[in-house]
C-alpha positions as CSV (number, residue, x, y, z in Angstrom):
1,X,-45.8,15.8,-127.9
2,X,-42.5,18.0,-127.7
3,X,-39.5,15.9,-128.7
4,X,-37.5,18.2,-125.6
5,X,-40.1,16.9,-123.1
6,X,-37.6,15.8,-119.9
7,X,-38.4,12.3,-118.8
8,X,-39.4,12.8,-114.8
9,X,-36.9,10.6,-112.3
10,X,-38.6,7.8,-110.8
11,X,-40.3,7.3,-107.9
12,X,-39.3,5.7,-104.8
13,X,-41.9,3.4,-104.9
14,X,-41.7,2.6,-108.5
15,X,-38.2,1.4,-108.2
16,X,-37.0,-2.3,-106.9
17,X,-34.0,-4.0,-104.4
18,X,-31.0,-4.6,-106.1
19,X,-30.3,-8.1,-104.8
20,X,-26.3,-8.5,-103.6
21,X,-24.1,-9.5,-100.6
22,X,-22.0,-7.8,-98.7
23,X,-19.0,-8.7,-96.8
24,X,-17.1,-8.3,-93.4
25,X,-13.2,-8.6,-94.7
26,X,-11.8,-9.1,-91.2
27,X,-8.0,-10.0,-90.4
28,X,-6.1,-11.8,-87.2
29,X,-6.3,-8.5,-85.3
30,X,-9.5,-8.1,-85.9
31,X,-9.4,-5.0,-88.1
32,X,-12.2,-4.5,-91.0
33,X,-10.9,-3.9,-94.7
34,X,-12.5,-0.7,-96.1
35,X,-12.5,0.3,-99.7
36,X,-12.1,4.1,-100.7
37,X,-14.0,5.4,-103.7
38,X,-15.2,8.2,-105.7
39,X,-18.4,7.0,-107.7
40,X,-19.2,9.2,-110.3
41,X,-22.2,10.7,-108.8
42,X,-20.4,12.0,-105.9
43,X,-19.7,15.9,-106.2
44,X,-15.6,16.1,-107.2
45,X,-15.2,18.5,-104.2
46,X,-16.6,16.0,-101.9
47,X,-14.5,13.6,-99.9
48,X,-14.3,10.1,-100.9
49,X,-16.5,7.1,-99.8
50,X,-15.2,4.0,-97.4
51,X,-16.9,0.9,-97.8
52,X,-16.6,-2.5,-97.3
53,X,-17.1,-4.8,-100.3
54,X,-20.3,-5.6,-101.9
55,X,-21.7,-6.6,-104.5
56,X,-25.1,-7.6,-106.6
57,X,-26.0,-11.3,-107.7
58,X,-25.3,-12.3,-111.0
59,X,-28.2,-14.9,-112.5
60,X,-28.1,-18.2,-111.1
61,X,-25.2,-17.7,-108.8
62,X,-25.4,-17.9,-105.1
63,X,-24.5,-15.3,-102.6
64,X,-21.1,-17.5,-101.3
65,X,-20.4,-17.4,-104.8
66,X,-20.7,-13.9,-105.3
67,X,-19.4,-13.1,-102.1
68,X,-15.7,-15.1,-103.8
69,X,-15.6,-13.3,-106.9
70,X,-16.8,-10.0,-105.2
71,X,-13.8,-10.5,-103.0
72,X,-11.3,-11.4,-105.9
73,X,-12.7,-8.2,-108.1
74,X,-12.4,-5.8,-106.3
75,X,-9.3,-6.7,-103.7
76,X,-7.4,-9.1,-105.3
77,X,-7.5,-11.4,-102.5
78,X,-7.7,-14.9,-102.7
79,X,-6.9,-15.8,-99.1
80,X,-10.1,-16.0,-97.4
81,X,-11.9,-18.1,-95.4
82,X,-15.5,-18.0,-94.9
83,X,-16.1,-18.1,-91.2
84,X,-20.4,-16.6,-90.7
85,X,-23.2,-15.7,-92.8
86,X,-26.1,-13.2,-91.3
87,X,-29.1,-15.1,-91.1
88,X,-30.9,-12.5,-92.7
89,X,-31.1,-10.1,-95.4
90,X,-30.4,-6.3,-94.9
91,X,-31.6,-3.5,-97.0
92,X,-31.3,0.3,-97.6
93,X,-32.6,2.8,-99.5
94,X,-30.8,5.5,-101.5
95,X,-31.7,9.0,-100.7
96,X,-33.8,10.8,-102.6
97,X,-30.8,12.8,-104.6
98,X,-29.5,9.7,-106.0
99,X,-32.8,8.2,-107.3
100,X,-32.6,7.7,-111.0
101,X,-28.6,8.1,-110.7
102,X,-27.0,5.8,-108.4
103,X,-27.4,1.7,-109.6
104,X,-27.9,2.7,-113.1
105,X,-31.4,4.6,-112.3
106,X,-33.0,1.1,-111.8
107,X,-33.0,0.2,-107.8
108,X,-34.3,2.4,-104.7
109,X,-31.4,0.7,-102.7
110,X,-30.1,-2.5,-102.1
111,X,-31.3,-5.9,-99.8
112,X,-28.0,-7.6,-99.0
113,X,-27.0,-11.3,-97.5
114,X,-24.0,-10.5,-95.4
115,X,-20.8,-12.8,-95.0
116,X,-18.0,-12.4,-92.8
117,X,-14.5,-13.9,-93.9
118,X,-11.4,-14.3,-92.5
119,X,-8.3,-12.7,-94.5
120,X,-5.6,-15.7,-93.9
121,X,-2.7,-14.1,-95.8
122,X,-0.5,-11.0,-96.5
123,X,-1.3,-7.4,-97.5
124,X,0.6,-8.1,-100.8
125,X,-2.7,-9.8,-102.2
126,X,-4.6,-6.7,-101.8
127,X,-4.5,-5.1,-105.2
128,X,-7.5,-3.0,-106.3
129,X,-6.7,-1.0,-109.5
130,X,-5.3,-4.6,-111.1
131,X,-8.9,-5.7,-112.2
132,X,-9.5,-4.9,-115.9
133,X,-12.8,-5.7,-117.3
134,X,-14.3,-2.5,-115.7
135,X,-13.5,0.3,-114.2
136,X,-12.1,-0.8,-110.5
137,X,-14.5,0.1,-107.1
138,X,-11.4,1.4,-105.4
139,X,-8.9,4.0,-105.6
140,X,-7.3,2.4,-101.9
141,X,-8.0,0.6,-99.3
142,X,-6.9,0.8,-95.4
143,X,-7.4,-1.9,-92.2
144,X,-9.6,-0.3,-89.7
145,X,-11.1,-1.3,-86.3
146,X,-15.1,-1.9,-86.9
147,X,-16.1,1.1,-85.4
148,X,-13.9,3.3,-88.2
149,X,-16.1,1.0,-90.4
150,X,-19.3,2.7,-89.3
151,X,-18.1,6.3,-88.8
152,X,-16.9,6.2,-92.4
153,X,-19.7,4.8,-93.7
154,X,-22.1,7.3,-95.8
155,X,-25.4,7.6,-94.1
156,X,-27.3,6.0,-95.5
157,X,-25.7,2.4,-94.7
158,X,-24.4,3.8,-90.9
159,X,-27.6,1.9,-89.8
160,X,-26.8,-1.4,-91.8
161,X,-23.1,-1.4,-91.2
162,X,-24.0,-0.9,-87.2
163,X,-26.3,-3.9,-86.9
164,X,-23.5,-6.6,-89.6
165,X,-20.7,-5.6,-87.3
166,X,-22.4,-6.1,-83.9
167,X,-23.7,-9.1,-85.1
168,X,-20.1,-10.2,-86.2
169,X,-18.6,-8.8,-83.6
170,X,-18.0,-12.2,-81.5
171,X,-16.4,-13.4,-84.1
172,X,-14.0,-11.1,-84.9
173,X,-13.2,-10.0,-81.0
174,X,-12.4,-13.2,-80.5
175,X,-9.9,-12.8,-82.9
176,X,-8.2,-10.5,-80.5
177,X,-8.0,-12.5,-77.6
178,X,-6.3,-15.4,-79.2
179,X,-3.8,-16.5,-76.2
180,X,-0.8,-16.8,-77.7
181,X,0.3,-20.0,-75.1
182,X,-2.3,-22.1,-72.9
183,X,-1.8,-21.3,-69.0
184,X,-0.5,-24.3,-67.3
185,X,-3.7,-25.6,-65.0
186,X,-2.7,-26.2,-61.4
187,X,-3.4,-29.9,-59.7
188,X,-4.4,-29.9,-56.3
């Protein structure tokens, strides 16, 4: 056998879900917290990614776990409240370019449990470059309405990100139409 041989990628259907959560950051207007990156397999002359955070299970802990010290990681923000979960699990698959790059090589895509949570306190929290122990997700971050969430989405989650926010979407419209005094009801 020649030692030079090249090992071939893996298929598609050799490869496994990476199991993880992902996670609606929404404030009191009702905007979405994205994430801008620039993973290492993205071209250097491409623009950079917008996401909302995510993240995979670790063993043994559960997704509102995860979902806290996803949060913490890679925004810095404690001040959440978690108001819905998606009552069920999501998935998409990388395309074919990243297969054997993207996830370490090991997963076709990712099957996410979706959470939506309430930031309850101020901007100053957000801090994504303080987290040490690895390399931060983020470069920035920005507040965005949900649709911004989906048009800035790469394509292959455009899909996945549609179908989280619509299914969130009462929930945080609603924040919007918080009335800031209660009309005064009229006896007859």
């Amino acid at each position: 056998m020649n030692i030079s041989t090249r090992i071939a990628a893996p298929t598609r259907e050799c490869l496994h879900y990476r199991d993880g959560v992902g996670i609606v950051l929404y404030n009191a207007r009702g905007d979405v917290w994205l994430g801008q990156r620039r993973p290492r397999w993205l071209a250097p002359d491409s623009e950079p990614i917008w996401q909302m955070p995510q993240g995979g299970l670790h063993a043994r802990e559960m997704p509102l776990e995860t979902v806290l010290r996803e949060v913490r990681e890679e925004t810095g923000a404690n001040s959440v409240s978690a108001t819905a979960v998606l009552d069920r699990w999501l998935s998409f698959d990388r395309p074919d370019h990243l297969l054997g790059i993207a996830l370490k090589g090991r997963y076709r895509g990712q099957r996410q449990l979706w959470f939506a949570l309430r930031f309850n306190g101020s901007n100053g929290e957000f801090d994504v470059r303080r987290h040490v122990a690895h390399r931060p997700e983020f470069e920035g971050w920005t507040w965005a309405p949900p649709c911004d969430a989906i048009s800035r989405a790469v394509p292959w989650k455009k899909t996945m990100y549609a179908a989280v926010l619509r299914a969130f979407g009462g929930l945080i419209k609603a924040v919007w139409y918080v009335p800031r005094h209660r009309p005064n009801k009229r006896k007859n």
